[in-house]
C-alpha positions in Angstrom: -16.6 49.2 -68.6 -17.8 52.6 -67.7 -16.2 56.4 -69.5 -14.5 56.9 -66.2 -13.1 53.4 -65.8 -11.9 53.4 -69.5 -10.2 56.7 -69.3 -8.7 55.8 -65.9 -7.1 52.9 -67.8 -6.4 54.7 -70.8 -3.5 57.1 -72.2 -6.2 59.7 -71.3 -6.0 59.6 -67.4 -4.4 62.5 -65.9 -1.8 61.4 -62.8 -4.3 63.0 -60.7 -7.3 61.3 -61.6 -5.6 58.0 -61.2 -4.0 59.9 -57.8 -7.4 60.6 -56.7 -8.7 56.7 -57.3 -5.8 55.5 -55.6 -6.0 57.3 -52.3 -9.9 56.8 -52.3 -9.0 52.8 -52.6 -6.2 53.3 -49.7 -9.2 54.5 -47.3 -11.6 52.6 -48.3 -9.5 48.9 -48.2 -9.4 46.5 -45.2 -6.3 45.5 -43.6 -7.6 42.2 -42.4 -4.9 40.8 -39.5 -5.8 37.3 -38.7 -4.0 36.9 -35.7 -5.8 40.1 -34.6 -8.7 39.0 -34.9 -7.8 35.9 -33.0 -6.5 37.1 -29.6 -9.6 39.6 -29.6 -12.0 37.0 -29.9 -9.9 35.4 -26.6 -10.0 38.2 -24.8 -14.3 39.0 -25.3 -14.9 35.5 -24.7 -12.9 35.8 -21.4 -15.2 38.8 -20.6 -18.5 37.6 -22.0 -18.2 40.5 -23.9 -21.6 39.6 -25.7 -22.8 39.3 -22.6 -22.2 43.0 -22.0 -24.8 43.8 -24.8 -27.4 40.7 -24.9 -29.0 38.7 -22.9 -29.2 36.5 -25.9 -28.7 36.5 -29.2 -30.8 33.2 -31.1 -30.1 32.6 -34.7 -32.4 31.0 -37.5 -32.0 29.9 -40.4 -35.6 30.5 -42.7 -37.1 31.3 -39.3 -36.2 27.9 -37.8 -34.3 28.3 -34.3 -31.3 26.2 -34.4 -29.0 28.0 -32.0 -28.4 29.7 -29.0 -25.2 32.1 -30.1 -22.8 31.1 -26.9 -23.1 27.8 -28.8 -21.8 26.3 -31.9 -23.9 25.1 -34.5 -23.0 22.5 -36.8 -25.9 22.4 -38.8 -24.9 27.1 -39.7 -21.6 26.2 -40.4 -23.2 23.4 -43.4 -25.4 26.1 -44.4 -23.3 28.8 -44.5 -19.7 26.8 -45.4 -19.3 27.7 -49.1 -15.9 28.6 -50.1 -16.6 30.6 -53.3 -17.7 33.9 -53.7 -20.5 35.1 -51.4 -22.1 38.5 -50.4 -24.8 38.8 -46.9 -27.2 41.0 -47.7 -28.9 42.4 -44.2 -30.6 45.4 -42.4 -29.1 48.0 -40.2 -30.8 48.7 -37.3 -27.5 49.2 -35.2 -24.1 49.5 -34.2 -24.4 45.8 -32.3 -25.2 44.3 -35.9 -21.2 44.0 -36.4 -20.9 42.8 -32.9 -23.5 40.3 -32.5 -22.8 38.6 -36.4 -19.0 38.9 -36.2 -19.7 36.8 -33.2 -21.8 34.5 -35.2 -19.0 33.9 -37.7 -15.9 33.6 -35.3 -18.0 31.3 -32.9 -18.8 28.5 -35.4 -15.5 28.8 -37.5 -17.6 30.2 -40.3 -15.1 32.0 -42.5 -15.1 35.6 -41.3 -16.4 38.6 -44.4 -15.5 41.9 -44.9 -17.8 44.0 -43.7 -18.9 47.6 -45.5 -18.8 49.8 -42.7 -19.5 53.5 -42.8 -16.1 55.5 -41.9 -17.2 56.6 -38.9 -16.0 53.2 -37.6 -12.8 53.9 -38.0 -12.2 55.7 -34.9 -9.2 55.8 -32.5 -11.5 55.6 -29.6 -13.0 52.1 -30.7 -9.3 50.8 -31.4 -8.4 51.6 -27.6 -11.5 49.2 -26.5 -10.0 46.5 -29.0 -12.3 47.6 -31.6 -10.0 47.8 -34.5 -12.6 47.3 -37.6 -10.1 48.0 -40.5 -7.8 45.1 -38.9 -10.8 42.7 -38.8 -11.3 43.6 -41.9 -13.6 45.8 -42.4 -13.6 48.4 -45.6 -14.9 51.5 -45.1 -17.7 53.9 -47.4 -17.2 57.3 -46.4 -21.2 58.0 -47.0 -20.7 62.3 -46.0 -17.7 62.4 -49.2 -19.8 60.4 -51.6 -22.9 62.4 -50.8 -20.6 65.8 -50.7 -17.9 65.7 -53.6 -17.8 67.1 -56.5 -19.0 65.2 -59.7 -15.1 63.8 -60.7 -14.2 63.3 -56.7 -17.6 61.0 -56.6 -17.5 59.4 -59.8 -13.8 58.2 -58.6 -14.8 57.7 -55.3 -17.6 55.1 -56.7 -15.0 53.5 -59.1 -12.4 52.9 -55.8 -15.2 51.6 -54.4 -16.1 48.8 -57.2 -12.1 48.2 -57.8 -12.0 46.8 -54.2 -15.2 45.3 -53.9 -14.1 43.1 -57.3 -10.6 42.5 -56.2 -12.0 41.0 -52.8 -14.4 39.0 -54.9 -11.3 38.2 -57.2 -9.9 36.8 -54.1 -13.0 34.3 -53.2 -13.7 37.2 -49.5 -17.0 36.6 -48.5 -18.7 40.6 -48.2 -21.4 41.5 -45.7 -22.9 44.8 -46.5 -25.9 46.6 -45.5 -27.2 48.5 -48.5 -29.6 50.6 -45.9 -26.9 53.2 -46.4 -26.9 53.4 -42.7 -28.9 52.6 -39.8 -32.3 52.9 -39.8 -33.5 55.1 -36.8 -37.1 54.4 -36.6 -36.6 51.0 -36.7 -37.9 49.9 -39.9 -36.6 47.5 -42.7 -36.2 48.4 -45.9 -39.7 50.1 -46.2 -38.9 51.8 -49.4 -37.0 49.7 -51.9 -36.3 52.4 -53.9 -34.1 54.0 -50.8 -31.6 50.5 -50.7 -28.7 51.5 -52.2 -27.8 49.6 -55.8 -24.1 49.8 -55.7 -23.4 46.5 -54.1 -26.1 45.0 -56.6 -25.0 46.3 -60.0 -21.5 45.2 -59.1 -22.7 41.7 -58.2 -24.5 41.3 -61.2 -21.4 43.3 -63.2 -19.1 40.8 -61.9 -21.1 38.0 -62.5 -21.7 38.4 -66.0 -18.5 39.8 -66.3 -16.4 37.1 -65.2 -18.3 34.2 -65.3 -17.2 33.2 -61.6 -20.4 32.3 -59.6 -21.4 34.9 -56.7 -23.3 33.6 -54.2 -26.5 36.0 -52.3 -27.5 35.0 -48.8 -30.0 37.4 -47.3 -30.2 38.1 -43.3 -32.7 39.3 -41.4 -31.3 41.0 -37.7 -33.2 42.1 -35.2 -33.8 43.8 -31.8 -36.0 43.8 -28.7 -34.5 47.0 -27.5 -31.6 48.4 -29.1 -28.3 49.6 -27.5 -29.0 53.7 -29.1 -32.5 53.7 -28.8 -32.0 56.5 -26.4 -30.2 59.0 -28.6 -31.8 58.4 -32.2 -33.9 61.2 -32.1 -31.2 63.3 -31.7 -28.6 61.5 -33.6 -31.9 62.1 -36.7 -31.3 66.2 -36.1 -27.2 65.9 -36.7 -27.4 63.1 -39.2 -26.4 65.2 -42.3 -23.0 66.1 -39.6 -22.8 69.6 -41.9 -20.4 71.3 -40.4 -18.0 70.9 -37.2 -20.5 70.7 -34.5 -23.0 68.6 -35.9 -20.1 66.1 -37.0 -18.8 66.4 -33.4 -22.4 65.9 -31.5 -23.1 62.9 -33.8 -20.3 61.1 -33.2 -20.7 62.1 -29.1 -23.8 60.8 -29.2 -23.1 57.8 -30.8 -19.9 57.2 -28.6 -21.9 57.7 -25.2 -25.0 55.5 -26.2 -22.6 52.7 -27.0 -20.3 53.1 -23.8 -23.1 53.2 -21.5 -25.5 50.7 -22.5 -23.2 48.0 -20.7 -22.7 50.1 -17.5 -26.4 50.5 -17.4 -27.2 46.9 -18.0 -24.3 45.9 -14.7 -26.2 48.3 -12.8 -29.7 46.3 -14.0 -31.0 48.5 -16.9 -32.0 47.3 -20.0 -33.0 44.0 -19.2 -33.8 42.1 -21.1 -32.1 42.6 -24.4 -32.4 40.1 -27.2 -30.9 39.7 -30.5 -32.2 38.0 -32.8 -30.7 36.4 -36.5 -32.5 35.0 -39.3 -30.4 33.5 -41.9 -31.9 32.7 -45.4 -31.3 30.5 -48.4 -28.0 31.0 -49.8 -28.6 31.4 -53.9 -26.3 31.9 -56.7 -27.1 35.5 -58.4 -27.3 34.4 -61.9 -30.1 32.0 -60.8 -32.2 35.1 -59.3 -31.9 37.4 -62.5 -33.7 37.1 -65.4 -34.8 38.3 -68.8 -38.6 40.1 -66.9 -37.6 43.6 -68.3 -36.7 45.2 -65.3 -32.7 45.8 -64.8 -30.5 43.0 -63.6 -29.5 44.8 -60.4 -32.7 45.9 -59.1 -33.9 42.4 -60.0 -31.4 41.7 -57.6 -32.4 44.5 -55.4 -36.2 43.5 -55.3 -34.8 39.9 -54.1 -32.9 40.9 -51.5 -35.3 42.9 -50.2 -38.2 40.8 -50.4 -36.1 38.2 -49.0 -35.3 40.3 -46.2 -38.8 41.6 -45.4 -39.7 38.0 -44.9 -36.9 37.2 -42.5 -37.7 39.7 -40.5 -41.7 38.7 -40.7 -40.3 36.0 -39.1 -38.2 37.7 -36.1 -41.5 39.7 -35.1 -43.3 36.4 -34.7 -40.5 34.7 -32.4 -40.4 37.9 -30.2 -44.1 38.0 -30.1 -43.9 34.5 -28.3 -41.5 35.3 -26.4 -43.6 38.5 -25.2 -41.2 41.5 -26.8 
C-alpha cells in the first residue's frame, strides 16, 4: 500500500482528500447498461453500421485468419471465453479501434470489457448518434488533468484510478486498455517502450501478487489500411496538448468532423477500400510472464506486452501486403 493510499485510509485523511478521490472515481467509473448495449447493437446491425467504416474487418488469432467480422467465430469465442479475470492489451491507432473490437465482442457473444477510454469520449454529441461509451461501459482517464494537476490532485487522481481498475478486477470485468496513452498519429506501434504507459501494468502485477486471484494478459494487435482521421492528424498533432480554450475546441472539431464525414465520403465513393484488420494473441496468466530477471515486475510485464504486440502487428503488415495495402 502506497503513503497516499494508507493516509487516505487512515485517521490522517482530511474530508477533502478523501472528497477529492471520490469525485475523481465518480468520473472516471463506467455505468455499464446491459440492455443499452443490447438495442444499440440492433439498431447498427440494422444499418450495417460497420459497414459505414470498413469494407472489412478480418480477425486472427497469432496471425492465422479465422474470420471475417460480419460472421461469428466459434473457434474466438473458445479462445477468448475465460470467465476470470482478464486485461487486452492493444495499440491505438484510432477512434474506430472501439468500434471495430466492440463489434468483435458483441458479435460472437464474447463477454463485452470495459474499455479505458480517454474523456474526450464522453461527449454529448456522440450520445445523440447512440454512442453512449460510459453506458457501454466504458471508464474514462482524463489524460489533460493527470498531465495538468497539481502534485495531491494527481497522486489522488492515480489512486481513483487503481481503486476502480481493482474493484472491476474484484468483480471478474474483463478491461481492454491501450497503454499508448492515446492514439498514435503517425501510425506507429509502440516504437518506444519506454513511452507505454505502466499504470495498467504495475496494477496487474499489484493485484496479482496482492490477492492471489489469477489475472489473465491477452495482447492485440489492430490495424488499418487507411484510417478514418488520417486527414486531420497533422493538425490534430499542433492542438494535441488542447492548452487553453481554442486549442481544446479545434481538437475536438477536428476530431468530430474527421469522424462524421468519413461515412458520407465513403456513400459518396471515397475511401475505398478500407480494411481493418485484428490480430488476437495467446491469452497468458501474468504471474507466468514475470519473473525473478532483475528488472521490475511491471515493466517485465510491459516488455511482454509490447513485444507481443510488435509481433502481431509484424503479422497484419504481411496480410495487407498480400492483399496489396
Amino acid at each position: 500500500m502506497s503513503m497516499l493510499e494508507r493516509l487516505l485510509s487512515g485517521n490522517g485523511a482530511t474530508g477533502l482528500q478523501k472528497n477529492r478521490v471520490a469525485q475523481f472515481r465518480g468520473s472516471i467509473a463506467h455505468r455499464f447498461d446491459e440492455s443499452y448495449v443490447r438495442r444499440t447493437k440492433r439498431v447498427y446491425d440494422a444499418l450495417d453500421f460497420l459497414g459505414w467504416f470498413f469494407d472489412s474487418v478480418d480477425v486472427s488469432i497469432e496471425g492465422e485468419r479465422i474470420t471475417e467480422l460480419s460472421e461469428q467465430s466459434e473457434e474466438l469465442r473458445q479462445h477468448l471465453g475465460s470467465s476470470g479475470r482478464v486485461v487486452y492489451i492493444a495499440n491505438h491507432l484510432s477512434h474506430a479501434d472501439y468500434i471495430a473490437m466492440g463489434h468483435l465482442f458483441m458479435q460472437n457473444g464474447i463477454k463485452l470489457p470495459r474499455f479505458a477510454a480517454g474523456a474526450n469520449l464522453d461527449l454529448p454529441l456522440l450520445k445523440l448518434i447512440g454512442l453512449d461509451f460510459r453506458r457501454m461501459g466504458a471508464f474514462f482517464i482524463d489524460r489533460d488533468l493527470a498531465a495538468r494537476a497539481d502534485t495531491k490532485d494527481k497522486k489522488a487522481y492515480f489512486l481513483a484510478l487503481k481503486k476502480t481498475i481493482r474493484t472491476m478486477l474484484d468483480k471478474r470485468e474483463h478491461l481492454f486498455v491501450f497503454p499508448d496513452g492515446g492514439r498514435r498519429y503517425d501510425g506507429g506501434v509502440m516504437p518506444d517502450e519506454s513511452k507505454v504507459k505502466k499504470r495498467v501494468f504495475e496494477i496487474a502485477v499489484d493485484y496479482s501478487s496482492q490477492t492471489g486471484n489469477s489475472v489473465t494478459m491477452v495482447p492485440v494487435a489492430i490495424g488499418y489500411n487507411r484510417r478514418v482521421e488520417e486527414i486531420v492528424f497533422p493538425l490534430l498533432g499542433h492542438v494535441n496538448q488542447r492548452r487553453n480554450i481554442l486549442e481544446r475546441g479545434a481538437y475536438y472539431l477536428l476530431d468530430a468532423a474527421a469522424i462524421a464525414s468519413w461515412p458520407i465520403a465513403r456513400a459518396l465513393g471515397f475511401y475505398h477500400p478500407a480494411h481493418c484488420y485484428i490480430n488476437i494473441g495467446t491469452p497468458r496468466a501474468v504471474s507466468d510472464i514475470v519473473n525473478t530477471n532483475g528488472q521490475q515486475p511491471w515493466q517485465q510485464l510491459r516488455h511482454h506486452a509490447v513485444e507481443q504486440i510488435r509481433r502481431l502487428y509484424a503479422g497484419i503488415r504481411d496480410q495487407m501486403e498480400e492483399r496489396g495495402h
